[in-house]
N, C-alpha and C positions, 0 to 999 in steps of 0.2 A: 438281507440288507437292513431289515428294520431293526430286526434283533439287534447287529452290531451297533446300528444309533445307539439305540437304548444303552446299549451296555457300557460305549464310549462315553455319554452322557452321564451315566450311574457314575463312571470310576473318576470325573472331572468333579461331577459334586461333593464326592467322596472325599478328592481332595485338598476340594475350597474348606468343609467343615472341619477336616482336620488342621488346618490349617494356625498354625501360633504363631505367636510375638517373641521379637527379638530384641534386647534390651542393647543400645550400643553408647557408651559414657567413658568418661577418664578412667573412672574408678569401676566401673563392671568388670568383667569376665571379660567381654568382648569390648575393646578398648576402640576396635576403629569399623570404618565401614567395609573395606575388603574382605576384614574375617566375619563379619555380620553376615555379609551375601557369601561367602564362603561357607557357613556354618546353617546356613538359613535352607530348606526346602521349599520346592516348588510351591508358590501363592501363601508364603507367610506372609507377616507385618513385621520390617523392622524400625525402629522407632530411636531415632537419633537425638540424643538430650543436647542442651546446651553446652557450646564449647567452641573450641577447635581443634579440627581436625587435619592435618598437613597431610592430604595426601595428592595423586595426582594418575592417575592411570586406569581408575575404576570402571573396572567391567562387569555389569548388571549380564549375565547370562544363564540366567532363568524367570521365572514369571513371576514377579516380589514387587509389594505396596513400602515403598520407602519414606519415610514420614519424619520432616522436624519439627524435633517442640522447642518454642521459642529460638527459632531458626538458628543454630547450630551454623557457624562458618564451616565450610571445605575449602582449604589454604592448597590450591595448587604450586605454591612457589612458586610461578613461572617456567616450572620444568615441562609443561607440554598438555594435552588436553587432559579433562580431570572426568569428566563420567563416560564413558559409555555401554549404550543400551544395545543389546544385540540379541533380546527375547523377546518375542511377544508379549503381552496381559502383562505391561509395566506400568506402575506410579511411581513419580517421584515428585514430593510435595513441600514444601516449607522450608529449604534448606537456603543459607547465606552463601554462595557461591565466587571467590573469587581467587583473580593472578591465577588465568591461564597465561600457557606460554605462546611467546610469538615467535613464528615462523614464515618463513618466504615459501618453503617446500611445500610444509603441510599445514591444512585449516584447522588448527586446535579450535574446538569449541570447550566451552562449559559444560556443556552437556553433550553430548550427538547418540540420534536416534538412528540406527543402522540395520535394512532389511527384518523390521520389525512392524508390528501391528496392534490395533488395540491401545495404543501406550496414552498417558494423561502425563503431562509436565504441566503444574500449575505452582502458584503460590510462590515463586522464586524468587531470589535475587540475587543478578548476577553483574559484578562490576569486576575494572580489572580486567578487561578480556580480550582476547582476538575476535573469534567469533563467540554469539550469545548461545543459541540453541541449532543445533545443524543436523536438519531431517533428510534424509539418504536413503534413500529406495525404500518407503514405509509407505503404509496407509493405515485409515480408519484410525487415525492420533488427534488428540486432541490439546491444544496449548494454550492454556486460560492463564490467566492474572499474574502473571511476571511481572516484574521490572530488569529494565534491562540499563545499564547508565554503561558505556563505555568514556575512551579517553581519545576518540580520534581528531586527529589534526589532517592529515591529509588521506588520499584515496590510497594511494600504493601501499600504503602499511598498517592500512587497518582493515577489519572483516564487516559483518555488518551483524544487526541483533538476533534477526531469526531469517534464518535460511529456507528454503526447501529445494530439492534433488531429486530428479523423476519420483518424485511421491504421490500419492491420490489422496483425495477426499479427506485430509485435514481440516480440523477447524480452529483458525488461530483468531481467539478472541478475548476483549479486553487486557491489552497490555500497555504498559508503559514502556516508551523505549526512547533512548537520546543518544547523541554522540558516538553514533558509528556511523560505517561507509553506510551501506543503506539498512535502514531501519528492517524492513522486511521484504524478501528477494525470494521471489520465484525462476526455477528453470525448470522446464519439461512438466510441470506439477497442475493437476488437473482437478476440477470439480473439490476444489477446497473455497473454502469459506474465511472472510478474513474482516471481521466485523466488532465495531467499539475498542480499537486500539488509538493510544496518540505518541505518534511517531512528531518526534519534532528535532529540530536543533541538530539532523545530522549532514555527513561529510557532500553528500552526494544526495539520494533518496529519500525521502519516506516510505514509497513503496517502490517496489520494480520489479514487470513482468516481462521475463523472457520465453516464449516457445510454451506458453503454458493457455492452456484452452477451456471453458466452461465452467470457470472461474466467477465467483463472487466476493465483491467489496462493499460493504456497506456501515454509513454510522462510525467512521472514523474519523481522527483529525490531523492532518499534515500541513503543520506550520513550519516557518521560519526555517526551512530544508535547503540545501543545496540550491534542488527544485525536489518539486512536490511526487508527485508521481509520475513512473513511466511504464507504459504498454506499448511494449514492442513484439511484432509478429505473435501475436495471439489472436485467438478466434473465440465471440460470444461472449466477452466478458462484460458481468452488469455489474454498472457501478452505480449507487445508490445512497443519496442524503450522507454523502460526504462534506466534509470543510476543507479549500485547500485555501488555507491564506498567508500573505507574509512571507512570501518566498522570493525574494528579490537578485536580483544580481544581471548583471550584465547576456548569460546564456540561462535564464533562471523563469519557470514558469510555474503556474499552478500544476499543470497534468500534460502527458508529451502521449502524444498518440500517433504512430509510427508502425505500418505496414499490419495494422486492424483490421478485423473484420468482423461483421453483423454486431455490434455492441451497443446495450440502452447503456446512456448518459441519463438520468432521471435526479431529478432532487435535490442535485449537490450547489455548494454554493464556492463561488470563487474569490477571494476576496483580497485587495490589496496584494496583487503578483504582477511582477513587469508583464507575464506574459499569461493571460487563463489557463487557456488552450493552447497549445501549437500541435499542432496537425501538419501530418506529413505521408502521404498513402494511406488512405483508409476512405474505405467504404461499407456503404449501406448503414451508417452511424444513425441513430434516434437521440437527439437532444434533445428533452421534453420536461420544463420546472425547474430549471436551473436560473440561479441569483448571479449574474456577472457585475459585479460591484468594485470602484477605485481599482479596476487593471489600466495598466498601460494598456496593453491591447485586451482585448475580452478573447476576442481566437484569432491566431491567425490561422493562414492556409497556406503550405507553402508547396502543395502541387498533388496531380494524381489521385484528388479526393473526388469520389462521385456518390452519386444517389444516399447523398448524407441530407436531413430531415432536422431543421432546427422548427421548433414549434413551443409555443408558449412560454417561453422564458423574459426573464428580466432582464435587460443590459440597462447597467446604471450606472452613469456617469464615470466613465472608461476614457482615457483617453484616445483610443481607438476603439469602437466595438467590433469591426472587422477588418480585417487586414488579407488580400491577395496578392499574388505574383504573379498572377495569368489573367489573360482580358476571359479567357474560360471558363465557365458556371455550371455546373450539372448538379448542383445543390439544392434543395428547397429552403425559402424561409417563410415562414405564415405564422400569423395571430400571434408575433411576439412586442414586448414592450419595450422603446428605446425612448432613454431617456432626452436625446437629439431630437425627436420627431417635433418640428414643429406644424404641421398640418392639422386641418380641421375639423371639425367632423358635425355637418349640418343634421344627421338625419338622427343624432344623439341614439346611437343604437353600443358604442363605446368602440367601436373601429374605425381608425379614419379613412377618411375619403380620399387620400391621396397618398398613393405607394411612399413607400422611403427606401431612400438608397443607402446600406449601412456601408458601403464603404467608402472613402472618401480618397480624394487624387492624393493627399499631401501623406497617406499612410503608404499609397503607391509607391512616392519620392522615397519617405524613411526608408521603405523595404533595400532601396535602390542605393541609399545612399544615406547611412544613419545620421553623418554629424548634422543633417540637416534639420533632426529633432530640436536643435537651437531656436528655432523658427514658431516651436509650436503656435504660441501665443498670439503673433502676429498678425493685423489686418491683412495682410497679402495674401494668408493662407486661406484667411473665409474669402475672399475672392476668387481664388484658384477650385477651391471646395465648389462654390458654390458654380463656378462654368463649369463643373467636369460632371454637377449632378443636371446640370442645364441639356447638356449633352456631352452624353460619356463617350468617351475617347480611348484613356487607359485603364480604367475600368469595367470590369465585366456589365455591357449593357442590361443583361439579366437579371441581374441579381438586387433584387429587389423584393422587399416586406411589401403584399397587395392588400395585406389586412393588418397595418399596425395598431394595435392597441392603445389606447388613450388615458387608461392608468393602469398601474402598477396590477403585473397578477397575482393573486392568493388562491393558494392551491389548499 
């Protein structure tokens, strides 16, 4: 058995060092990229000059480092998807990508990665598109420094920028992406990594996970989005010193957390969104160093959340910092800082001395009955507020900060 390692090993290295360059230009020999990777053996370089190239159907099957210099356009015409990879030990690097076709049937991408492994898509740009890049039963790929600009207007006829498709262990990092259904969309896709991208300006999303588990996010920015991110039915996922801000609209939040489980919240900041958080089934949640800053609400909770843990964060001047549906609490809050606390603190140890109630009757009312948000302002409300923290009634009596904090945390 050891011998055939060996031997398999000798005749892959053997391969790499013989390995040559492929010249593809107007004026070469080889005129486009089909007959390049046509003409090309296993683990060449082919090396695409400046130009353009009209083509649309391309299929990478075998192991080939594909390379533009001074990013060379690939002119799909709109006839239908323009790369696919369908080999392991693939690069495709530098190339100007545009006018894939649209379809209601099938998801043309720019690229798509197909039961393959190993593969690096970095340096792109791709406009003009249905979908951006669309990973399809792969692992161990890695998808660095894109841009991705689509043209969408609505959900039903546009794709979104980078895909993934029961795939593993991806790492899709530092991209630009705007103007698609969702920026970056998981389904089935496991233990990938999705770190320093800024997704912003699109239909629906910045990020969205469906059925995908032990998953990381971190160091991204999702702004001015549909809404910001969503995790739905997934398990373990940490999401870390993200920015979700600017995401406004009528059903439009920072991050949508929906039928979760076991996930650190750590470090992100939420900034100027109608809604932070909205929570909806999920438990065993760790919030711990999070900035909730100018939300309308900072989280709400709209049912079925238990043994979720908020600790040390900042709520700052939110128009609601909490929002419930239910007089029922099975939540912790401790050592966090609301900017509403007005309590005292005699023993100057920097906790006050008197619980706070973050949720208030009159967010109860809106949950109940939105137009009544007209009201904010008004004296009638800080009376209502202030009998329902007197003694709570339609508010969970529970729920209550026993150690709120007296200034602002720095972590």
């Amino acid at each position: 058995m050891k011998k055939i390692l060996v031997f398999i090993a000798v005749v892959l290295t053997t391969s790499i060092v013989l390995a040559q360059s492929i010249e593809v230009c107007k004026s070469c020999p080889i005129s486009t990229l089909k007959e390049g990777i046509a003409q090309a053996k296993d683990f060449d370089t082919i090396i695409v000059k400046k130009g353009t190239y009209k083509e649309h159907n391309v299929i990478v099957n075998k192991p080939l480092t594909i390379i533009g210099k001074n990013y060379p356009v690939v002119d799909g015409e709109s006839k239908g998807e323009i790369i696919t990879i369908i080999s392991d030990n693939v690069t495709v690097d530098g190339l100007f990508i545009i006018n894939v076709g649209n379809s209601y049937t099938s998801d043309y991408a720019a690229i798509r990665v197909k039961n393959s492994k190993n593969f690096l898509i970095q340096n792109l740009v791709l406009e003009k598109l249905f979908f951006g890049i669309y990973i399809e039963k792969s692992r161990d790929g890695k998808v660095f420094h894109n841009k991705i600009i689509g043209d969408a207007v609505e959900e039903y006829n546009s794709g979104n920028g980078i895909q993934l498709w029961y795939s593993k262990n991806i790492q899709i990092e530092h991209n630009f992406i705007q103007h698609v259904r969702d920026g970056i969309y998981l389904e089935f896709s496991d233990f990938c990594t999705i770190k320093n991208n800024i997704s912003s300006l699109n239909v629906r999303y910045g990020l969205h996970f469906m059925f995908s588990n032990d998953d990381v996010y971190q160091d991204n920015e999702f702004s001015d989005n549909g809404a910001g991110v969503a995790v739905m039915f997934s398990k373990r996922i940490k999401m870390y010193n993200n920015i979700f801000k600017e995401n406004w609209g009528t059903a439009s939040y920072g991050l949508l957390l929906k039928e979760i489980n076991d996930a650190e919240i750590e470090g992100n900041t939420f900034s100027d969104n109608t809604i932070g958080i909205n929570v909806e089934g999920t438990n065993r949640i760790n919030y711990k160093h999070n900035n909730f800053q100018n939300n309308g609400w900072a989280v709400k909770v709209k049912g079925a959340c238990y043994a979720n843990i908020f600790t040390e964060n900042n709520f700052l001047y939110n128009s609601f910092d909490i929002a419930y549906n239910s007089k029922v609490n099975d939540n912790q809050f401790d050592r966090n800082y609301w900017s509403g606390y007005t309590g005292y603190d005699l023993d100057k140890n920097g906790t006050g001395d008197v619980p706070y109630r973050p949720v208030k009757l009159f967010s109860y009312i809106v949950n109940r009955t939105p137009e009544t948000i007209i009201l904010l302002r008004s004296m009638f409300i800080d009376i209502i507020d202030f009998s329902e923290k007197v003694s709570p009634v339609f508010t969970p009596d529970n729920l209550l900060d026993n150690n709120p904090q007296m200034k602002k945390i720095t972590w």
